[in-house]
C-alpha positions as protocol buffer text, in pm:
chain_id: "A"
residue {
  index: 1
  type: UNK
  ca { x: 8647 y: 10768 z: 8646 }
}
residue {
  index: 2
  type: UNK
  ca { x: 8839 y: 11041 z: 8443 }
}
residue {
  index: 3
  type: UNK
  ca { x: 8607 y: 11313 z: 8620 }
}
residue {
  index: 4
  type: UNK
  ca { x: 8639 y: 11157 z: 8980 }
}
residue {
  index: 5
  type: UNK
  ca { x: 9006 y: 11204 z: 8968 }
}
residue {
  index: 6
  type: UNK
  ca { x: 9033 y: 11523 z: 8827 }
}
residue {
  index: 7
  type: UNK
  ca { x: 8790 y: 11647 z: 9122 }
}
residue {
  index: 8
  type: UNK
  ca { x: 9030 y: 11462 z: 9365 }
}
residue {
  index: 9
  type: UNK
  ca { x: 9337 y: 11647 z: 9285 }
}
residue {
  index: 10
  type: UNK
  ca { x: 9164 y: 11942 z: 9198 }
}
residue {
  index: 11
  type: UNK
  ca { x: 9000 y: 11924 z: 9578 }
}
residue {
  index: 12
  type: UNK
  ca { x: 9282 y: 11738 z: 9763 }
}
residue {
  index: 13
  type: UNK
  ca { x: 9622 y: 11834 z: 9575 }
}
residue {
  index: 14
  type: UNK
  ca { x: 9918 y: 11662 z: 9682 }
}
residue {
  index: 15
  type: UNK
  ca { x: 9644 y: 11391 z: 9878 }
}
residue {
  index: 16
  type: UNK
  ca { x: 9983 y: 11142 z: 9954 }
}
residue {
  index: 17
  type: UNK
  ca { x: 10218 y: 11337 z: 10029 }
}
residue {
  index: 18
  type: UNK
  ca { x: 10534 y: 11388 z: 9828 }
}
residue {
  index: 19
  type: UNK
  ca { x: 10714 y: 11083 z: 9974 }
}
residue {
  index: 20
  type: UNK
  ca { x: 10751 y: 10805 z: 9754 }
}
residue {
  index: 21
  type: UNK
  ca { x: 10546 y: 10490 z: 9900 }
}
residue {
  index: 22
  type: UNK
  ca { x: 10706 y: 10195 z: 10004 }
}
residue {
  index: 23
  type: UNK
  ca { x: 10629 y: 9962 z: 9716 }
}
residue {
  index: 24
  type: UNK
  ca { x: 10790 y: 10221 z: 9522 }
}
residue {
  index: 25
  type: UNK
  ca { x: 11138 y: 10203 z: 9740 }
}
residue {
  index: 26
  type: UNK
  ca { x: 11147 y: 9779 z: 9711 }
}
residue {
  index: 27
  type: UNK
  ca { x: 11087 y: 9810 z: 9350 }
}
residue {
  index: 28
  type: UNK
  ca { x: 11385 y: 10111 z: 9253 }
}
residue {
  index: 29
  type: UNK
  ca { x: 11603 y: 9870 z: 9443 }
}
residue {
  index: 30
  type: UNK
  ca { x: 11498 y: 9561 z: 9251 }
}
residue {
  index: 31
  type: UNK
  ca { x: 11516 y: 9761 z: 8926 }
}
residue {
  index: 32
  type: UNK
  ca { x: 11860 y: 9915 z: 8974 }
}
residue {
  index: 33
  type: UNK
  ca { x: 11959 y: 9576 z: 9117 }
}
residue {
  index: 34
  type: UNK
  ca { x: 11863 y: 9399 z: 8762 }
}
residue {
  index: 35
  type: UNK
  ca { x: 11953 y: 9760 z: 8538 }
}
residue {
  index: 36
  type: UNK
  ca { x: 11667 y: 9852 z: 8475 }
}
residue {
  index: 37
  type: UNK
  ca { x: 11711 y: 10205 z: 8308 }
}
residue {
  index: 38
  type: UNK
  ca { x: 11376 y: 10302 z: 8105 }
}
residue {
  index: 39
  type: UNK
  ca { x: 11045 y: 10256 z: 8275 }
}
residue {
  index: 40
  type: UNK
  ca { x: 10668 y: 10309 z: 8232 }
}
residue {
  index: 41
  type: UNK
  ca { x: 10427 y: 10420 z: 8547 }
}
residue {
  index: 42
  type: UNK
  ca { x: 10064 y: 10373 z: 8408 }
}
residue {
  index: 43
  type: UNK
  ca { x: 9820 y: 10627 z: 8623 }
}
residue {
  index: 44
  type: UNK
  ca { x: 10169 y: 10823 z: 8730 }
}
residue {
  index: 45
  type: UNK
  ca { x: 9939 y: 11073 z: 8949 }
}
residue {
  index: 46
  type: UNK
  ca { x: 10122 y: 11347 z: 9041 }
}
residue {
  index: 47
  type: UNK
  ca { x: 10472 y: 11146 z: 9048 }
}
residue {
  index: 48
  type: UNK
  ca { x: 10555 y: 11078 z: 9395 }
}
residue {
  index: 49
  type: UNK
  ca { x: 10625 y: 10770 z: 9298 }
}
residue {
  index: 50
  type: UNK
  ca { x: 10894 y: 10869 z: 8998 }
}
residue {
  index: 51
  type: UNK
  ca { x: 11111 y: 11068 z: 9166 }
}
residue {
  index: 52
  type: UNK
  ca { x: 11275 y: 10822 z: 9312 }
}
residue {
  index: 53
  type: UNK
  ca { x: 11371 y: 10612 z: 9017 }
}
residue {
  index: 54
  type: UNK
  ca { x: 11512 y: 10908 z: 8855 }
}
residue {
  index: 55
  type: UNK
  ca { x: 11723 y: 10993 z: 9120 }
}
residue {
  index: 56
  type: UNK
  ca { x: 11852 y: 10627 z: 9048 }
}
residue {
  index: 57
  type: UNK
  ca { x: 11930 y: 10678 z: 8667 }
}
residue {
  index: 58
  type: UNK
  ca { x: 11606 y: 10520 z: 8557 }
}
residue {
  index: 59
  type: UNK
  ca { x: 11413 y: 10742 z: 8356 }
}
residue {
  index: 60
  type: UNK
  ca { x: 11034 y: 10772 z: 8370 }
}
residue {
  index: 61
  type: UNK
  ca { x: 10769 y: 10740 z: 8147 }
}
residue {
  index: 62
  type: UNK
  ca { x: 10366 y: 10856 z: 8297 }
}
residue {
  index: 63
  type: UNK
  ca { x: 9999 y: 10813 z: 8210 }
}
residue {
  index: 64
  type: UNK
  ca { x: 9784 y: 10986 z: 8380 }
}
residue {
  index: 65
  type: UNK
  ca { x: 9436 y: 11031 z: 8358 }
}
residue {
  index: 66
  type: UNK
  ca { x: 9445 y: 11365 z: 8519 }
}
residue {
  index: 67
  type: UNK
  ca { x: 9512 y: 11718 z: 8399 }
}
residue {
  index: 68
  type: UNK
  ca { x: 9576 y: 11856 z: 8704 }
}
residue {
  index: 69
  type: UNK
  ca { x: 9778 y: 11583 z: 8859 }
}
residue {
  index: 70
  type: UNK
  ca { x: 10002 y: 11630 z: 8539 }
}
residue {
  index: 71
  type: UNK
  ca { x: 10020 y: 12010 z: 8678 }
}
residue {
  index: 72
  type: UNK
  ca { x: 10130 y: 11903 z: 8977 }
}
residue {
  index: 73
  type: UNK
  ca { x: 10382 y: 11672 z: 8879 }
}
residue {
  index: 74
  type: UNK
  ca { x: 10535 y: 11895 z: 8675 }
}
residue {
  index: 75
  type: UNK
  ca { x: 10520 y: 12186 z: 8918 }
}
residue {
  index: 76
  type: UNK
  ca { x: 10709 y: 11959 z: 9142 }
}
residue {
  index: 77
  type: UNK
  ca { x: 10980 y: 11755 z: 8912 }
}
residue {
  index: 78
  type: UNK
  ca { x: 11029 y: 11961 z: 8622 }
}
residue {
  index: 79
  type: UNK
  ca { x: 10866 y: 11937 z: 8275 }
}
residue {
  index: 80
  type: UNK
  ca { x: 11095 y: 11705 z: 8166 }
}
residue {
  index: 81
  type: UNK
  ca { x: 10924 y: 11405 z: 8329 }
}
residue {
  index: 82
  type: UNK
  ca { x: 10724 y: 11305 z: 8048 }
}
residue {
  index: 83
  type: UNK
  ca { x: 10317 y: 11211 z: 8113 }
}
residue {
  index: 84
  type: UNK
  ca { x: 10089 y: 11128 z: 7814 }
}
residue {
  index: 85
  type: UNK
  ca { x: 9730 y: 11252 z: 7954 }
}
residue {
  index: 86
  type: UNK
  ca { x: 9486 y: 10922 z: 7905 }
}
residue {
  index: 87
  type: UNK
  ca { x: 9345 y: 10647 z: 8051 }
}
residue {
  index: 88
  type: UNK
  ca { x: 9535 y: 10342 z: 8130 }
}
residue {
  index: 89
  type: UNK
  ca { x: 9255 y: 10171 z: 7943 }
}
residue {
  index: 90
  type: UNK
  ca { x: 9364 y: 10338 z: 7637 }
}
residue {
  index: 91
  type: UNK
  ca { x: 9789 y: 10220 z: 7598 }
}
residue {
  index: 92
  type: UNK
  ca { x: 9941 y: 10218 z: 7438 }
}
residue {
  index: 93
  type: UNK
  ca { x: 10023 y: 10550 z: 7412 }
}
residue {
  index: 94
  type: UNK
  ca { x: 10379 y: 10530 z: 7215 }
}
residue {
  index: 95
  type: UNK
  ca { x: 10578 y: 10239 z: 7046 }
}
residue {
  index: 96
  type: UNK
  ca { x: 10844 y: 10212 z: 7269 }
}
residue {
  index: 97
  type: UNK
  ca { x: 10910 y: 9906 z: 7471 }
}
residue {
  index: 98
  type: UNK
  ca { x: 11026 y: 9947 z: 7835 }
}
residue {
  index: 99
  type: UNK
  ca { x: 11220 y: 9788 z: 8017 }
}
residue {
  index: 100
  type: UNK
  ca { x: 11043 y: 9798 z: 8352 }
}
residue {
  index: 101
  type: UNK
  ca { x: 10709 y: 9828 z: 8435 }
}
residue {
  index: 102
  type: UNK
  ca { x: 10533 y: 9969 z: 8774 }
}
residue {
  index: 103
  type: UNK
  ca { x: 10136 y: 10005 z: 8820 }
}
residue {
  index: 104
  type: UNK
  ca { x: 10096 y: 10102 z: 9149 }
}
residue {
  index: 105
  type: UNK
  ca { x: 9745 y: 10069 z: 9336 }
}
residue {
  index: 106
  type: UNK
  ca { x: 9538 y: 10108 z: 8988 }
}
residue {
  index: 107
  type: UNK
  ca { x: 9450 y: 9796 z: 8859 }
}
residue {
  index: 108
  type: UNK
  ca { x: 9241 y: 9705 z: 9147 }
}
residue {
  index: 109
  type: UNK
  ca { x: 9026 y: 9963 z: 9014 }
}
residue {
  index: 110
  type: UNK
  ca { x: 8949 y: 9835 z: 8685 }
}
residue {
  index: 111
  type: UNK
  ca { x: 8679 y: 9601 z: 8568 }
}
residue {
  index: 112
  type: UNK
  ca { x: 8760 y: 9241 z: 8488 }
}
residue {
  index: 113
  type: UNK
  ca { x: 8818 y: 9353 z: 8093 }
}
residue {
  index: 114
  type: UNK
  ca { x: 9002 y: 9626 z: 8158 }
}
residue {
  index: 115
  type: UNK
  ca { x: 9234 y: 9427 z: 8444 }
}
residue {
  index: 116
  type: UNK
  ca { x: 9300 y: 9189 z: 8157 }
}
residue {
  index: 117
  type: UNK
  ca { x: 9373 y: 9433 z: 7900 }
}
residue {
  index: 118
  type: UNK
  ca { x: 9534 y: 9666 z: 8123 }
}
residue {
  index: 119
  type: UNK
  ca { x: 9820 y: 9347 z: 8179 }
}
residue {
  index: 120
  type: UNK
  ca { x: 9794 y: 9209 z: 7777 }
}
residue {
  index: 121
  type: UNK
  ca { x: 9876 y: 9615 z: 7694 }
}
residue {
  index: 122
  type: UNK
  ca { x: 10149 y: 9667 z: 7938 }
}
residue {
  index: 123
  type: UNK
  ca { x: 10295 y: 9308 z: 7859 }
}
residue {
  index: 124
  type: UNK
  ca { x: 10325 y: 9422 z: 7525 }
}
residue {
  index: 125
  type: UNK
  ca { x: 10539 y: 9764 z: 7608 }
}
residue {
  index: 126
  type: UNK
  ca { x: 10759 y: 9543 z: 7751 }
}
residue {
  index: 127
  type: UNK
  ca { x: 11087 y: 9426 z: 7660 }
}
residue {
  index: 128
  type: UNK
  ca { x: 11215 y: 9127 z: 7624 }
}
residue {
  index: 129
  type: UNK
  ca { x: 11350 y: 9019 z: 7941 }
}
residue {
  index: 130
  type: UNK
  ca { x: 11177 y: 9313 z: 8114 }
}
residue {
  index: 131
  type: UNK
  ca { x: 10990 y: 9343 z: 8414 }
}
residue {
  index: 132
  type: UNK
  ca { x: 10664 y: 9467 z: 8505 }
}
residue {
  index: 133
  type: UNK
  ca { x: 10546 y: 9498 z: 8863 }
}
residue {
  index: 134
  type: UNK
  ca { x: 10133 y: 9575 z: 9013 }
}
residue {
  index: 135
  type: UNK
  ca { x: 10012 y: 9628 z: 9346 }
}
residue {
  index: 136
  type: UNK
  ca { x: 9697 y: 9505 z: 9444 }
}
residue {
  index: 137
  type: UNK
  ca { x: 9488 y: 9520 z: 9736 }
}
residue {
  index: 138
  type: UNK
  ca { x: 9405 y: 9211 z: 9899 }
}
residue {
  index: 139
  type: UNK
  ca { x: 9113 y: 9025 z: 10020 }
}
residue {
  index: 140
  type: UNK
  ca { x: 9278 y: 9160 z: 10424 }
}
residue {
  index: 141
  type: UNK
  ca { x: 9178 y: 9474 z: 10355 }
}
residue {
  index: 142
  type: UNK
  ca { x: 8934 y: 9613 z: 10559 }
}
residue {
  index: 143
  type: UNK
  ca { x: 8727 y: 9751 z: 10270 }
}
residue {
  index: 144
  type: UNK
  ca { x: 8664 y: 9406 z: 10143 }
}
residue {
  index: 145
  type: UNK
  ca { x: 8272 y: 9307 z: 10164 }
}
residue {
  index: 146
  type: UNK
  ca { x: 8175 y: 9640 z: 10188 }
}
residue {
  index: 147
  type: UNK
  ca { x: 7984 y: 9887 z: 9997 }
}
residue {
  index: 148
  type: UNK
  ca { x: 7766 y: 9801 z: 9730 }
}
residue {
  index: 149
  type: UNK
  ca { x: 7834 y: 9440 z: 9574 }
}
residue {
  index: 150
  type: UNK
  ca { x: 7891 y: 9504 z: 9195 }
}
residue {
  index: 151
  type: UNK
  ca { x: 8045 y: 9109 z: 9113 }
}
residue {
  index: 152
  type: UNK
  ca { x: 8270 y: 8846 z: 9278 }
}
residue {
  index: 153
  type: UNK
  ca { x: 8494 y: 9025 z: 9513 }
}
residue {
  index: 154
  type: UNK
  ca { x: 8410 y: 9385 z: 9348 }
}
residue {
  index: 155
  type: UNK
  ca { x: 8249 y: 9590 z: 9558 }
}
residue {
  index: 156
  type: UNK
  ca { x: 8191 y: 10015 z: 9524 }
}
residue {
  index: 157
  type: UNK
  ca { x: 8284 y: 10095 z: 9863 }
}
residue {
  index: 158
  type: UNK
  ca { x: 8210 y: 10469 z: 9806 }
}
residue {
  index: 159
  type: UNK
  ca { x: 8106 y: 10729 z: 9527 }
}
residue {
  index: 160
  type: UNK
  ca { x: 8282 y: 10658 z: 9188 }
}
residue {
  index: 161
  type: UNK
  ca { x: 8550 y: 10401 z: 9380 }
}
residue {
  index: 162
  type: UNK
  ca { x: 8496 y: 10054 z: 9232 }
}
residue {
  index: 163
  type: UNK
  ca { x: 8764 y: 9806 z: 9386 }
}
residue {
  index: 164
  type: UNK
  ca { x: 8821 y: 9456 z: 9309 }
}
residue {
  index: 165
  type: UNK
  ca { x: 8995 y: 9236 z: 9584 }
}
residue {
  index: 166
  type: UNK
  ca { x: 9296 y: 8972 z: 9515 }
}
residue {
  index: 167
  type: UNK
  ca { x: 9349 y: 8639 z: 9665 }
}
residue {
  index: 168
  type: UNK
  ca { x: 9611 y: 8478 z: 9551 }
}
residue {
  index: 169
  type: UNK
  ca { x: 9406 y: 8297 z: 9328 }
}
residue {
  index: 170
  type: UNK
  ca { x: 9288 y: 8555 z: 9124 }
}
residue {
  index: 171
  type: UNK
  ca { x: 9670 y: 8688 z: 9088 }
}
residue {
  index: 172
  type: UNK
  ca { x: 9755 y: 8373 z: 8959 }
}
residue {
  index: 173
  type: UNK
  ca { x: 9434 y: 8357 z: 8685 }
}
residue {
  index: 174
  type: UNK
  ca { x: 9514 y: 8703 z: 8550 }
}
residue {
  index: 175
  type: UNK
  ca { x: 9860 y: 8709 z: 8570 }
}
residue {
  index: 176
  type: UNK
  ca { x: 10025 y: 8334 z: 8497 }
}
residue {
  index: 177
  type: UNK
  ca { x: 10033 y: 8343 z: 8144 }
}
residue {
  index: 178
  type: UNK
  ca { x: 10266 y: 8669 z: 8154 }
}
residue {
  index: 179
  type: UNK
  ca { x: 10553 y: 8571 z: 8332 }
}
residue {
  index: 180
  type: UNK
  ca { x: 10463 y: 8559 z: 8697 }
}
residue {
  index: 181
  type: UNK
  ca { x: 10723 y: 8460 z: 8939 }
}
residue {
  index: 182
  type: UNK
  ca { x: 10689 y: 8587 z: 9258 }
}
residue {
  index: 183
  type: UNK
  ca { x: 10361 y: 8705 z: 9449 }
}
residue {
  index: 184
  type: UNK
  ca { x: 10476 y: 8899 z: 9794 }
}
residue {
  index: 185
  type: UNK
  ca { x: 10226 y: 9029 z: 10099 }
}
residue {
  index: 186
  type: UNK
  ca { x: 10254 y: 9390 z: 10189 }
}
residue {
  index: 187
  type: UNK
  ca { x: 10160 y: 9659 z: 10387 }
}
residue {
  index: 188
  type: UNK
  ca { x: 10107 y: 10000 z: 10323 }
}
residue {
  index: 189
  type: UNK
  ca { x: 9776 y: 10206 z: 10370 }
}
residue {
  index: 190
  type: UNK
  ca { x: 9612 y: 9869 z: 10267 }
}
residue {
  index: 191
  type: UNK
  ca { x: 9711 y: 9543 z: 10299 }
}
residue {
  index: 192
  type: UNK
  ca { x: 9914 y: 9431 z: 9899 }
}
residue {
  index: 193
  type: UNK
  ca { x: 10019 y: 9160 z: 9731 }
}
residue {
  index: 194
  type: UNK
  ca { x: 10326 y: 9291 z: 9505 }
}
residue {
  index: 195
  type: UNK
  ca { x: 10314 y: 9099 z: 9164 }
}
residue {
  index: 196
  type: UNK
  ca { x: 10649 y: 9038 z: 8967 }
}
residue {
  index: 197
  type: UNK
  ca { x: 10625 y: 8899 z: 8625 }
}
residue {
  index: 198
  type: UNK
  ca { x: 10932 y: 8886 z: 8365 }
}
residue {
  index: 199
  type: UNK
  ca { x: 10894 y: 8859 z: 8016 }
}
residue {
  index: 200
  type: UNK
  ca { x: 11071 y: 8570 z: 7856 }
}
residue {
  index: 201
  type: UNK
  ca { x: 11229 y: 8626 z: 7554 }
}
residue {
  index: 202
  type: UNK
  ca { x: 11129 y: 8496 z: 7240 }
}
């Protein structure tokens, strides 16, 4: 995985543009709304997505799997935006805890373990009355069924791209037990659900 996303950036650059997406826009307003001021983006890319939280007065923590989308970001928002280079699989990566978290379009592409650790790890980072926020494609997405069937609704739709599907079933099985509250539908590139979960505090 590691290798098929360096290639990407190396080959394709800036492959989203520099505008932030839309979850991204919903979620700085529902994080400045609730003042939210110290966040965590696991797989951070090349930060499209964190400039627009700092502009807000939230400041950003990264993990990125990529060296060269760490270039990038850097080259584009200073070096003061602060990316540990690593796999998501491998938080954490300091002890803080945040207050907010946002995993944009990654978990999807993890295997049922690593989905499950991925949440237990970022859960963790997270303080008490935080919250942490995925998107994940959905069973609407065109992709789904196709490509090479690796388990239930996991499919490698094309070299090195493994991609599990959500119902709202699944959301619910992997993400109940940490704080789930509200499950919304959607639409960017792919069809989303956008998961909100809030830690409760002990």
């Amino acid at each position: 995985m590691a290798e098929f996303w360096e290639d990407n950036f190396v080959d394709k650059q800036e492959m989203w543009g520099l505008e932030p997406s839309k979850s991204a826009l919903l979620i700085k307003d529902f994080f400045v709304e609730n003042s939210i001021k110290d966040i965590l983006i696991p797989g951070i890319g090349y930060g499209r997505n964190a400039q627009v939280f700092r502009e807000n007065g939230i400041t950003v923590t990264g993990i990125e799997i990529s060296k060269t989308a760490i270039e990038l970001a850097v080259k584009h928002y200073g070096a003061d935006l602060k990316i540990y280079h690593g796999s998501v699989t491998n938080i954490p990566f300091d002890t803080k805890q945040y207050d907010g978290i946002f995993c944009y379009a990654l978990i999807h592409l993890l295997d049922h373990n690593e989905r499950k650790k991925l949440i237990q790890d970022c859960y963790n980072q997270l303080a008490d009355n935080g919250f942490m926020v995925f998107t994940v494609i959905t069973k609407e997405a065109h992709t789904y069924g196709k490509g090479k069937f690796i388990s239930k609704d996991r499919y490698e739709i094309f070299d090195g791209v493994k991609m599990f599907f959500y119902d709202k079933e699944s959301v619910h099985e992997e993400f109940d037990k940490f704080g789930l509250f509200e499950i919304t539908e959607l639409q960017e590139n792919f069809p989303f659900f956008m998961i909100k979960c809030k830690k409760k505090q002990n």
